[in-house]
C-alpha positions as CSV (number, residue, x, y, z in Angstrom):
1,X,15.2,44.4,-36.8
2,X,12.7,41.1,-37.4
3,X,15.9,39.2,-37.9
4,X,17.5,40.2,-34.8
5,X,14.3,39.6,-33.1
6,X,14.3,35.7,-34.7
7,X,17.7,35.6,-33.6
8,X,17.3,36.5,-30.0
9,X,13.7,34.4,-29.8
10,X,15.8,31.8,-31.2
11,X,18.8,32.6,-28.7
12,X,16.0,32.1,-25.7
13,X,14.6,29.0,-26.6
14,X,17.7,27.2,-27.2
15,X,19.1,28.7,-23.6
16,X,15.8,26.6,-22.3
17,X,16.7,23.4,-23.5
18,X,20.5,23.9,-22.2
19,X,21.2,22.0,-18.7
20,X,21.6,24.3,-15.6
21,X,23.6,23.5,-12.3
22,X,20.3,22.1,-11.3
23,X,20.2,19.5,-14.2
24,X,24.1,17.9,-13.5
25,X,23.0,17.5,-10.1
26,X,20.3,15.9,-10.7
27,X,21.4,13.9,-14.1
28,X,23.4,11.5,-11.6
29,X,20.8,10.5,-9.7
30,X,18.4,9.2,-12.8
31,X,21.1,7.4,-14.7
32,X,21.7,5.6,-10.8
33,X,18.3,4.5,-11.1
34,X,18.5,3.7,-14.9
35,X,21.7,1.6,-14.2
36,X,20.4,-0.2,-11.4
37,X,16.9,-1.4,-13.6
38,X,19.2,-2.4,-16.2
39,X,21.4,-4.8,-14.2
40,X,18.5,-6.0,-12.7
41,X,17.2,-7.0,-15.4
42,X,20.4,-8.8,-16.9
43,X,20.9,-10.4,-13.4
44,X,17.2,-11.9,-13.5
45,X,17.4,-13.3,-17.1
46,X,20.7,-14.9,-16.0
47,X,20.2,-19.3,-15.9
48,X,19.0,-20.7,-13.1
49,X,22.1,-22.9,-12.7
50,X,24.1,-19.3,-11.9
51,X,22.3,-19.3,-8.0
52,X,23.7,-22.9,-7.6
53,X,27.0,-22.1,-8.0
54,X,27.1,-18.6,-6.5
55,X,26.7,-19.6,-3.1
56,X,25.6,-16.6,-0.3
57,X,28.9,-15.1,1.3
58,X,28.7,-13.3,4.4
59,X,31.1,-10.8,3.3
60,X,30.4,-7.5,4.2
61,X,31.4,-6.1,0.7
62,X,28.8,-8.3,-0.8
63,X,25.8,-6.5,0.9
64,X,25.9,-3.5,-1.5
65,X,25.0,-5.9,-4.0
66,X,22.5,-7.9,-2.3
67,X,20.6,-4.6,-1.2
68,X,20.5,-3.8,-4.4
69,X,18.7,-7.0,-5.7
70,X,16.5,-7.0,-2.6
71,X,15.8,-3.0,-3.3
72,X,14.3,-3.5,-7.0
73,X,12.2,-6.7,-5.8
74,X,10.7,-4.8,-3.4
75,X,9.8,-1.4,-5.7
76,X,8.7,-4.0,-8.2
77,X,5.9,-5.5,-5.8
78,X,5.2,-2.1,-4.8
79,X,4.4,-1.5,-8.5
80,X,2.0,-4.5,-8.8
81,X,0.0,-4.0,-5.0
82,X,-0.1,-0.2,-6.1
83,X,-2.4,-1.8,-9.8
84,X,-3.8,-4.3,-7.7
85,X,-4.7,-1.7,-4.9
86,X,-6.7,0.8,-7.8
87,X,-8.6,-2.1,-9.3
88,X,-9.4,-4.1,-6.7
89,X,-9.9,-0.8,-4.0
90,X,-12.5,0.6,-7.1
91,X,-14.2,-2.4,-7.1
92,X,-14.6,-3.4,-3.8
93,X,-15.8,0.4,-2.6
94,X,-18.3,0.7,-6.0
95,X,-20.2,-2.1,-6.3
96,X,-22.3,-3.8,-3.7
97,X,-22.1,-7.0,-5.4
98,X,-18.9,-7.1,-5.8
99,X,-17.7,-5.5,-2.2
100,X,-19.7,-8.6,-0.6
101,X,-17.6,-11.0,-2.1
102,X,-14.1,-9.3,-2.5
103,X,-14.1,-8.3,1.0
104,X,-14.5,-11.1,2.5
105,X,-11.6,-12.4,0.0
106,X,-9.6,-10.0,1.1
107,X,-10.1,-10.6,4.9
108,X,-9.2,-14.0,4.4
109,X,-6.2,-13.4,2.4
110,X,-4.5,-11.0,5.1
111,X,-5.1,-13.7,7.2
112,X,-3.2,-16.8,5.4
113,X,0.3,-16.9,6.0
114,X,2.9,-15.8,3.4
115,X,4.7,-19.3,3.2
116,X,1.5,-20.3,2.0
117,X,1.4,-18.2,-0.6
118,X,5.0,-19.2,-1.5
119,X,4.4,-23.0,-1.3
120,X,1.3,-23.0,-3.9
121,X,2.8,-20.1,-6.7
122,X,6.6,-21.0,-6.8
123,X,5.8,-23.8,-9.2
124,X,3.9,-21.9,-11.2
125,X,6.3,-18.7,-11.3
126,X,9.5,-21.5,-12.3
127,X,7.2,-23.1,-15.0
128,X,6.5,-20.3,-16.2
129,X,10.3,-19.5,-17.2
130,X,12.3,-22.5,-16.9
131,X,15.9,-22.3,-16.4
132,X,15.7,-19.2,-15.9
133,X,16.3,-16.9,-12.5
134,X,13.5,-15.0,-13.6
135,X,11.2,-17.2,-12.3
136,X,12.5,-17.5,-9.1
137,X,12.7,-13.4,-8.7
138,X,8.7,-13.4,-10.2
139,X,8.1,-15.7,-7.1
140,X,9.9,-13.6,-4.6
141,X,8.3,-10.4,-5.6
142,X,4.7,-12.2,-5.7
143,X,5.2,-13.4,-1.5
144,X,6.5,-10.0,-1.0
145,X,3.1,-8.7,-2.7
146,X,1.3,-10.7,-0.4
147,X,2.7,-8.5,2.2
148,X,2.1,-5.4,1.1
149,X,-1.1,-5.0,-1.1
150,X,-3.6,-5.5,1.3
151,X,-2.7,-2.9,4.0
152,X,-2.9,-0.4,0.9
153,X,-5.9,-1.8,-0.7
154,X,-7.7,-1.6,2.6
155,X,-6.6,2.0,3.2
156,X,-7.6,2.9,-0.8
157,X,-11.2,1.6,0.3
158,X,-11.5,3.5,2.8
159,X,-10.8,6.5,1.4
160,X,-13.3,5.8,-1.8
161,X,-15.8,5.2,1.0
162,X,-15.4,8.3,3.0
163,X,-14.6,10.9,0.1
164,X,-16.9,14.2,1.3
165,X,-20.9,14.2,-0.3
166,X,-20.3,18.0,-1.4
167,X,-17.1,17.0,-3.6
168,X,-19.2,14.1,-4.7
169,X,-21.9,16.8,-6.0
170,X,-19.4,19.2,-7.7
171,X,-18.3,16.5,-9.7
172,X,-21.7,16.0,-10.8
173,X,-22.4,19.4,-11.6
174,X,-19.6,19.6,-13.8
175,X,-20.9,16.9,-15.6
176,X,-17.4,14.7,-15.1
177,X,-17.6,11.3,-15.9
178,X,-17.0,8.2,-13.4
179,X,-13.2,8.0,-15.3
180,X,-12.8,11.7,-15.2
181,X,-14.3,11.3,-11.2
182,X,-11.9,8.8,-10.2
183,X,-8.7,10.5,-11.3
184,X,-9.5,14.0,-10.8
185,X,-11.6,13.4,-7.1
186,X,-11.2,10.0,-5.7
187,X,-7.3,9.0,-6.4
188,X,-6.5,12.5,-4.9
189,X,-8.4,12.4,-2.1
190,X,-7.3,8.8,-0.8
191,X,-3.2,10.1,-1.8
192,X,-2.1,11.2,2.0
193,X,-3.8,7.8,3.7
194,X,-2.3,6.1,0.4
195,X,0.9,6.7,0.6
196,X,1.9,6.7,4.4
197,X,0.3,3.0,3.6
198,X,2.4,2.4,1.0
199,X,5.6,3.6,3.3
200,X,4.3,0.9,6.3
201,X,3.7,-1.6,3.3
202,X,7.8,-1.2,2.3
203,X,8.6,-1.7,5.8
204,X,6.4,-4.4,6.7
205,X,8.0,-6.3,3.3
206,X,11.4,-6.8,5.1
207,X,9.9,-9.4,7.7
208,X,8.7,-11.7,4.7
209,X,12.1,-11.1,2.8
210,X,13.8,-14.5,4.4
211,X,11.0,-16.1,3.6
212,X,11.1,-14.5,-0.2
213,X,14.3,-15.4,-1.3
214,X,15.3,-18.7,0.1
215,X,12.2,-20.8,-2.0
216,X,12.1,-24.6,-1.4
217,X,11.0,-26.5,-4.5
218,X,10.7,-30.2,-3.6
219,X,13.6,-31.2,-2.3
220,X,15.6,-28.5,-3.7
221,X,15.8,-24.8,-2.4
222,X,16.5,-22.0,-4.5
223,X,18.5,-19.2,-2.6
224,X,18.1,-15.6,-4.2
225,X,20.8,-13.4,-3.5
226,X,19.3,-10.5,-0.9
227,X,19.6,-9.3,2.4
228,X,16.8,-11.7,3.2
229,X,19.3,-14.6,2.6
230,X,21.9,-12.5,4.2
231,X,20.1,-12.5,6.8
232,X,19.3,-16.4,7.1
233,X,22.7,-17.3,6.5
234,X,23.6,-15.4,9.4
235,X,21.1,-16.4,11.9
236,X,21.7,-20.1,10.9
237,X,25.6,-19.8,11.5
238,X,24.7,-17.5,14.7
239,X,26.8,-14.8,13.4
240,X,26.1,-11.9,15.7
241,X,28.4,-9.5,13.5
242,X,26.9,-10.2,10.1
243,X,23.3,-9.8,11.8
244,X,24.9,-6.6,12.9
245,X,26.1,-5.6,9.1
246,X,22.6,-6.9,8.1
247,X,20.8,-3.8,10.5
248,X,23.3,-1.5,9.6
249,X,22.7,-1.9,5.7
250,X,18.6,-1.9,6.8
251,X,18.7,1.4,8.1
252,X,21.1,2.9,5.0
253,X,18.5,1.5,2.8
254,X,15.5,3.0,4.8
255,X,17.0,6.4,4.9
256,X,17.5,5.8,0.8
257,X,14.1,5.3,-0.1
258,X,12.4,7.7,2.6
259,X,14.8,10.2,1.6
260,X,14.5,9.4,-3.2
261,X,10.7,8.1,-2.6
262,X,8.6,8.6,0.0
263,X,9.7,11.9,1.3
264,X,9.4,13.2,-2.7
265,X,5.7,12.0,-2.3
266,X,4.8,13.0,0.9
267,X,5.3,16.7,0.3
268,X,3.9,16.3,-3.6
269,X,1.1,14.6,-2.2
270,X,0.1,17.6,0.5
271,X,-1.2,19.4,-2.7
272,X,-4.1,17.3,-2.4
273,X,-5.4,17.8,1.4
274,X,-9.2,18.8,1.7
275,X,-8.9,22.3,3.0
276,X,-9.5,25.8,2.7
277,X,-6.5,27.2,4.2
278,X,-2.7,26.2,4.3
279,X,-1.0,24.6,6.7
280,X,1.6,26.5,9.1
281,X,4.6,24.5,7.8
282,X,4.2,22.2,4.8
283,X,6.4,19.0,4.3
284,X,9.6,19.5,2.4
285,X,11.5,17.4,-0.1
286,X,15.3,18.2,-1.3
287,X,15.0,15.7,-4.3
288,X,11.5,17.6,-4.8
289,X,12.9,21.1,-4.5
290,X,15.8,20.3,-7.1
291,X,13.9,18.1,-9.8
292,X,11.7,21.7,-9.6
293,X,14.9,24.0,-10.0
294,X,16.0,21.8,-13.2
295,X,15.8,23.1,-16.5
296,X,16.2,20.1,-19.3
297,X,14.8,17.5,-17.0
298,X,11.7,19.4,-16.4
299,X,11.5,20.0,-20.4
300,X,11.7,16.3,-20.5
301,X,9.3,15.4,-18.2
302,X,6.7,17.5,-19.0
303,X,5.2,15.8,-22.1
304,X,4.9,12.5,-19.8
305,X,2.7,15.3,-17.3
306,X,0.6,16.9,-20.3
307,X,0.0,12.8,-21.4
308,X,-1.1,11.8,-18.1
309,X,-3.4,14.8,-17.6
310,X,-4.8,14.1,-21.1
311,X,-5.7,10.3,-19.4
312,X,-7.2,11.7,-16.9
313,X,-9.2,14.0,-18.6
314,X,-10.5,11.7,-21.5
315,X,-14.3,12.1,-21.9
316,X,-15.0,7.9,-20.9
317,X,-18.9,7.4,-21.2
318,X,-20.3,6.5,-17.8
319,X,-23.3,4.5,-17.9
320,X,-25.7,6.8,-15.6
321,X,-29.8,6.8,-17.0
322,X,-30.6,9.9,-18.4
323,X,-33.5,12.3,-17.3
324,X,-35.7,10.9,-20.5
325,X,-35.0,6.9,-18.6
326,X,-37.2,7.6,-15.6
327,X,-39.0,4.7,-16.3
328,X,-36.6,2.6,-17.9
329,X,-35.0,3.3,-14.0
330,X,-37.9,1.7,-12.1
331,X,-37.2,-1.3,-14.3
332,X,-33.5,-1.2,-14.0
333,X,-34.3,-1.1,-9.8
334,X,-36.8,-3.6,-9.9
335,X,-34.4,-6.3,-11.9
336,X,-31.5,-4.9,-9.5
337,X,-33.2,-6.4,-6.0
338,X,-34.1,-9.5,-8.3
339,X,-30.0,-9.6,-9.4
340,X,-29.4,-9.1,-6.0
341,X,-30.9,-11.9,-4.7
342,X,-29.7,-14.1,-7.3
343,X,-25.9,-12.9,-6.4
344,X,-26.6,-13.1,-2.8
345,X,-28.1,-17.1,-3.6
346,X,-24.8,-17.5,-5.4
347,X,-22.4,-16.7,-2.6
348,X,-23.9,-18.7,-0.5
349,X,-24.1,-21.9,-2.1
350,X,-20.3,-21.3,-3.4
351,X,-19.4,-20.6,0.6
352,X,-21.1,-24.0,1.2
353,X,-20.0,-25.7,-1.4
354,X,-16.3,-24.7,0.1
355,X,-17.5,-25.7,3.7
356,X,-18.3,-29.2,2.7
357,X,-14.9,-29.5,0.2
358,X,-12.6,-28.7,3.2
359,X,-14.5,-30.5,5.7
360,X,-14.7,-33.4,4.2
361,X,-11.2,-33.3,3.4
362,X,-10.3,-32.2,6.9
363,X,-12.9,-35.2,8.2
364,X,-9.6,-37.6,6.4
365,X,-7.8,-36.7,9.3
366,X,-9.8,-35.3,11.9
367,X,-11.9,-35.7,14.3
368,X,-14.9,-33.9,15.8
369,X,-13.1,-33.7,19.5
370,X,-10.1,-32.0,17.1
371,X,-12.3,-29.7,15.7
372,X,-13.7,-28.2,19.2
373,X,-10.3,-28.2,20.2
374,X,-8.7,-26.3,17.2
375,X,-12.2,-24.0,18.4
376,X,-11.1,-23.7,21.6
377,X,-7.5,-22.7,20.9
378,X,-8.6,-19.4,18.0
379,X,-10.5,-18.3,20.6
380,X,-7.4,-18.0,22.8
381,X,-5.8,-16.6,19.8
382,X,-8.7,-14.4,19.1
383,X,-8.3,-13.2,22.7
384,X,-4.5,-11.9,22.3
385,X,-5.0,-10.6,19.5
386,X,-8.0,-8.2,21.1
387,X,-5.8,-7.6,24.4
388,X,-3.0,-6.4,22.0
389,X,-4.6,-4.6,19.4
390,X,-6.4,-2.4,22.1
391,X,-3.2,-1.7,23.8
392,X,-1.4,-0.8,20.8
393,X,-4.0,1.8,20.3
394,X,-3.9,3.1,23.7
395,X,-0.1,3.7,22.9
396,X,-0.3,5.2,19.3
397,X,-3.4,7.0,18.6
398,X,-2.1,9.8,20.8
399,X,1.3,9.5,19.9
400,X,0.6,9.5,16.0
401,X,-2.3,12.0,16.5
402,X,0.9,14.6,18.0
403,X,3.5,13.1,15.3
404,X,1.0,14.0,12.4
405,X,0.0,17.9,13.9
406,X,4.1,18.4,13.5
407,X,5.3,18.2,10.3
408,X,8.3,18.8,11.0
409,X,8.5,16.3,13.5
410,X,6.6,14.0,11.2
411,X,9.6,14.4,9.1
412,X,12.0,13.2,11.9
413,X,10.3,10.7,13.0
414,X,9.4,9.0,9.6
415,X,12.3,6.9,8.9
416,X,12.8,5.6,12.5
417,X,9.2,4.5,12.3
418,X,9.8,2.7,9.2
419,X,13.5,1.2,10.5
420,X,11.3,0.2,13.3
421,X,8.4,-1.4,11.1
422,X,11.4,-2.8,9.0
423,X,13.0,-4.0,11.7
424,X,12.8,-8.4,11.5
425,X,11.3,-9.2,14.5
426,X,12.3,-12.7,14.3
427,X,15.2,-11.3,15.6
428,X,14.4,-10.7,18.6
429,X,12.6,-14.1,19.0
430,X,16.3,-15.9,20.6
431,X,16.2,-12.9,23.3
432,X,12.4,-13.8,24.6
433,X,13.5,-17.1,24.5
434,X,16.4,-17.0,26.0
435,X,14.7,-14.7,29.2
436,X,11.8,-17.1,29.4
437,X,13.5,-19.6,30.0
438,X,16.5,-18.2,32.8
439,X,13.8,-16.9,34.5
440,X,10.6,-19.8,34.1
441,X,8.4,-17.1,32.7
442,X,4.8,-17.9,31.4
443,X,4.9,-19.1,27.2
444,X,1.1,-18.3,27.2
445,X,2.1,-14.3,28.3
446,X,5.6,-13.5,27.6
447,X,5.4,-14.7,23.7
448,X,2.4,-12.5,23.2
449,X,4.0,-9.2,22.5
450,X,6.0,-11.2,19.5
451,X,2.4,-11.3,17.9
452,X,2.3,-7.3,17.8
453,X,5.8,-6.3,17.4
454,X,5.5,-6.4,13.4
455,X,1.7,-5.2,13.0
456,X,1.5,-2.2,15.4
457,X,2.8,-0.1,13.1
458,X,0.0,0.1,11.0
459,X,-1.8,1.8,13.5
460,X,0.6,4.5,13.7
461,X,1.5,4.9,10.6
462,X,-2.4,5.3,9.4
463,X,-3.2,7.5,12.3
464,X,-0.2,9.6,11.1
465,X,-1.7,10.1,8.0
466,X,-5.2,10.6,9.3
467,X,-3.6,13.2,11.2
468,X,-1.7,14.7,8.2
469,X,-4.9,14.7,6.0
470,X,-7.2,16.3,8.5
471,X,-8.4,19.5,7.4
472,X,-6.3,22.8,8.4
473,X,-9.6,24.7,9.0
474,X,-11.1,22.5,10.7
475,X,-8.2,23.0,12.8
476,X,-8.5,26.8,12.8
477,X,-12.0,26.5,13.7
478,X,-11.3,24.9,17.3
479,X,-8.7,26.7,18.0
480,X,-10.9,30.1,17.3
481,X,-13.5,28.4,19.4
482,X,-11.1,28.0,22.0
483,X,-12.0,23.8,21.8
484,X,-9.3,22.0,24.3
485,X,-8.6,19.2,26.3
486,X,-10.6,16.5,26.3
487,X,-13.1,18.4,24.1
488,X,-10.9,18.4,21.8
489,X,-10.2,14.7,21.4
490,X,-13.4,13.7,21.5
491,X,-15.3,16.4,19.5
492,X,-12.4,17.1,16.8
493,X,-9.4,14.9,16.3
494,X,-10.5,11.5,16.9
495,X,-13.5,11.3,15.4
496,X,-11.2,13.0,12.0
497,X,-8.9,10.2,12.0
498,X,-11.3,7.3,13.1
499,X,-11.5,5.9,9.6
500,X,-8.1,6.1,8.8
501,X,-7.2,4.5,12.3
502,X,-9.7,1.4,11.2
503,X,-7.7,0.8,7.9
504,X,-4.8,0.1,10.6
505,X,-6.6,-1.6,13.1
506,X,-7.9,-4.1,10.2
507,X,-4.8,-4.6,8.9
508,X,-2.9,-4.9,12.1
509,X,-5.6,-7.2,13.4
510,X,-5.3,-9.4,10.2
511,X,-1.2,-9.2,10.3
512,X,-1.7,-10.2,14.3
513,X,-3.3,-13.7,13.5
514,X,-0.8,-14.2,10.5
515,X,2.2,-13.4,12.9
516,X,0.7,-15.7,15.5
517,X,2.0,-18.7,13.6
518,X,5.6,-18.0,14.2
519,X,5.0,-15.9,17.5
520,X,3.0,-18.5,19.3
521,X,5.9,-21.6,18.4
522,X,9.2,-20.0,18.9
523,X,12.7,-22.1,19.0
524,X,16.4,-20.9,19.4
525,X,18.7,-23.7,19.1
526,X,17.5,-27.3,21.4
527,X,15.2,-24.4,23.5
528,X,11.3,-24.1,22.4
529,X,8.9,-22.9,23.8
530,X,5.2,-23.4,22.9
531,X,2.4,-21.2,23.5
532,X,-1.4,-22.5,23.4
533,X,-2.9,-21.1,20.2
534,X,-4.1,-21.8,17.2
535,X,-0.7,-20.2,15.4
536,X,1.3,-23.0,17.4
537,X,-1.1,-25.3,16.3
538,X,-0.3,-24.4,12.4
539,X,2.9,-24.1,13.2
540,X,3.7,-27.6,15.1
541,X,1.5,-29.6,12.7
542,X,3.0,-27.5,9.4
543,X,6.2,-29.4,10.7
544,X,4.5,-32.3,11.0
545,X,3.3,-32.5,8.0
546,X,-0.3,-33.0,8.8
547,X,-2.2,-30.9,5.8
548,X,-5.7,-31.9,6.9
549,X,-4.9,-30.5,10.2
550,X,-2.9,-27.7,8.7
551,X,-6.0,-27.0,6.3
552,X,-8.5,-27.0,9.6
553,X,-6.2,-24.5,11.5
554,X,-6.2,-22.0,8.7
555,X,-9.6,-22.5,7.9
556,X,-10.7,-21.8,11.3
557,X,-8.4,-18.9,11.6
558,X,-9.9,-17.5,8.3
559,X,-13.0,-18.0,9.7
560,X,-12.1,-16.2,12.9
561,X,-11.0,-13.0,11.1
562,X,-14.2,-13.2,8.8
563,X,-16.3,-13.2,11.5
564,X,-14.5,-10.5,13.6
565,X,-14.4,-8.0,10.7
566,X,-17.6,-8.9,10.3
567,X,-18.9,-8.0,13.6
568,X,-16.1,-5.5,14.8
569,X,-14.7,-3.7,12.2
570,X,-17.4,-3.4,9.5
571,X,-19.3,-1.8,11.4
572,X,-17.6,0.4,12.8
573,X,-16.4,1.4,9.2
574,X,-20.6,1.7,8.8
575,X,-20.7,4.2,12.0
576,X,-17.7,6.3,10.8
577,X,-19.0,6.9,7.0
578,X,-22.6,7.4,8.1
579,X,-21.6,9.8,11.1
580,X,-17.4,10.5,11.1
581,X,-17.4,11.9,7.2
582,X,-16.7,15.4,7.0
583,X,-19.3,16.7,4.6
């Protein structure tokens, strides 16, 4: 009888680790995604020479292929602003030293175009391998970085700043260190914000993927091959039908990655919403459903679960005083406002020592009359970007606020948001010039909305997932107290998804002044048409090739979105966390 019981024990566990209908459904899909890393990786070690001689070809059956190189560039960056977004996020929202400096930085660096980025690391990046592709591809990825780490860093802040003072307190009475804190608390909490981010971040990447993979070294330019040089192949020869193959591939590739990524993640992530009671209708996943109903995968995958847990739940030391340190604590706060001061002498002298480095550069070059005038034109630019930022909030605060309290029409409406975040607006700069000039319309007005076509999807997308993360009995409560109207927007809703909506209004704000360099000096053939700004100032002295006046205009438009964060947005960020966080 034992035997037979060994046998059938036996008999069991090996029918566990053999594959159900689940698994050979499912077994496709991973060695897709296996395949496609591994002929990535062959194509990017490939010599540099092999771009040279295969030229871009506007053939439609080449786009599979170029969607797939422009795919794995952009899920590599993703990768690296996702690290980038945890270290620098954690840094910025737990120190006070550090958040005065790297805040700043961070302003600043949402605000400098991504061709500068491109211009100063695709040296480095080729140096770095030489003769090989590889180079070239670590260059791409890095301006497509550029484009999508801040947004997400910003909204990972947020969300470190804003996490409740009652889960903050639970932690601490179950003793869990500030490692232990961070992944079982704070990466949880900021997950729904996070990753509707990470979804506008992917979108927003396709306008800087021209930019990404046709690189100028010198006198030479390196073409990658992509949709993004698809794409600029096209517009140069004004092929209307290729532009047309271009948007249909887009929107297959969109649906792909909402459909194997973010949709998988949405609905995992809805685990981690702050509430007491379940949502009517939780998001769903297919790809999340089957990788559930599997047998050998799940086998397989669970040791890399238990291993990650095991991270999570390592016993790191934090360095908190102990009750016995009371008065080694009145030293450690009397030395801290002494450091403080000393850090706070620091940045300033390093701010001023940057002040008189660029000015007496720009001074080379420039004029004070030219300074007052570059003045003059941010604060025009500072104007549009006001005017449109506020009216792009009008518009989708409501309309995000009713997309995220459906999620089933959340669903729907996700990948047509991202196609339209996706969507290259500097395609639609030859139809606004073409109809301001048939008809004599106004540069200074008629250009404007090119400055907000690409960015105002941030503020949708983060009021989404505002929306999404908002407490379901919080939601019960009104509705019990019979709260409606315009009660309820001003007493419940808004004031919920206030901080989120800043993350977007930031980043929008920041993407506006960056898009004003191409939106403000457009051209479509012999036809361009100049608005006053401080982007067409960058812009016409960029091809000019004027760098101390180049170096003025960004420096004042950095200055610009310092100060207006600064005064604006921070805070308001201080007013939501003091009186907005649901504690």
């Amino acid at each position: 009888m034992r035997t037979n019981a060994l046998v059938l024990s036996f008999n069991a566990s090996a029918r566990r680790l053999l594959p159900n209908r689940w698994d050979f459904i499912a077994f496709p899909l991973i060695l897709s995604v296996i395949a496609m890393g591994v002929v990535g990786y062959h194509q990017t070690m490939a010599p540099i020479s092999v771009l040279q001689t295969q030229a871009i070809s506007l053939a439609p059956s080449m786009l599979p292929e170029y969607a797939l190189r422009t795919v794995l560039r952009m899920l590599v960056a993703m990768l690296v602003s996702l690290a980038f977004t945890l270290v620098y996020g954690t840094l910025a929202a737990k120190s006070r030293r550090a958040e005065k400096v790297l805040i700043p930085v961070l302003d600043i660096l949402q605000s400098v175009p991504v061709l500068g980025y491109v211009s100063f690391t695709v040296t480095f990046f080729i140096a770095l391998f030489p003769g090989r592709v590889i180079g070239a591809e670590f260059a791409a990825v890095f301006a497509i970085f550029t484009s999508q780490a801040w947004n997400m860093t910003f909204s990972f802040y947020q969300s470190l700043r804003t996490v409740p003072r009652d889960l903050r307190e639970v932690s601490s009475n179950f003793q869990l260190t500030g490692w232990q804190r961070f992944w079982k608390l704070e990466v949880p909490f900021s997950l729904p914000g996070l990753i509707w981010n990470m979804m506008m971040s992917m979108s927003g990447g396709w306008f800087f993927v021209v930019a990404s993979e046709a690189i100028t070294v010198g006198n030479k330019t390196i073409t990658l091959p992509g949709i993004g040089s698809y794409l600029a192949m096209a517009i140069d020869q004004r092929n209307l039908a290729s532009v047309g193959y271009v948007v249909l591939v887009m929107a297959l590739v969109i649906l792909a990655y909402d459909q194997l990524l973010f949709r998988p993640l949405v609905a995992w992530a809805d685990k981690f919403r702050m509430e007491n009671t379940a949502a009517a209708s939780a998001p769903e996943s297919w790809l999340l459903d089957l990788i559930h109903r599997t047998r050998l995968i799940t086998r397989l995958l669970s040791p890399v679960g238990w291993g990650l847990a095991t991270v999570a739940r390592a016993p790191v030391p934090s360095f908190a005083l102990s009750a016995s340190g009371v008065r080694a604590g009145r030293l450690v706060r009397a030395s801290s406002r002494l450091v403080d001061f000393a850090w706070g002498l620091c940045i300033v002298l390093a701010t001023a020592y940057l002040v008189y480095r660029v000015g007496a550069y720009v001074h080379t070059g420039v004029g004070l009359a030219e300074v007052g005038r570059v003045f003059v034109l941010g604060l025009i630019t500072l104007l549009r970007v006001l005017v449109l930022v506020a009216i792009a909030s009008a518009v989708w605060v409501p309309l995000g606020v009713m997309i995220g309290l459906r999620p089933a029409l959340a669903e729907k409406v996700q990948p047509l948001a991202q196609f339209l975040a996706a969507f290259p607006a500097n395609l639609l700069f030859p139809v606004f010039v073409v109809v301001i000039v048939k008809f004599h319309l106004n540069a200074d007005i008629w250009l404007s909305p090119l400055i907000i076509l690409g960015t105002q999807w941030y503020i949708l997308f983060n009021v989404i997932a505002g929306t999404v993360a908002f407490p379901n009995d919080f939601k019960e409560v009104a509705a019990n107290f019979r709260i409606r109207g315009r009660q309820w927007w001003k007493k419940i809703i808004l004031p919920g998804v206030f901080p989120y909506y800043l993350t977007g209004a930031i980043t929008a704000s920041g993407g506006a002044w960056n898009a004003s360099i191409v939106a403000e000096y457009v051209s479509w053939g012999n036809d361009k048409l100049v608005a006053h700004g401080l982007g067409a100032y960058i812009a016409q002295n960029t091809i000019a090739g004027s760098f101390p006046k180049i170096i003025l205009g960004v420096a004042v438009m950095s200055l610009f979105v310092t100060l207006l964060n600064r005064l604006l947005w921070r805070p308001l960020y201080a007013y939501a966390n003091t009186r907005l966080t649901m504690d």
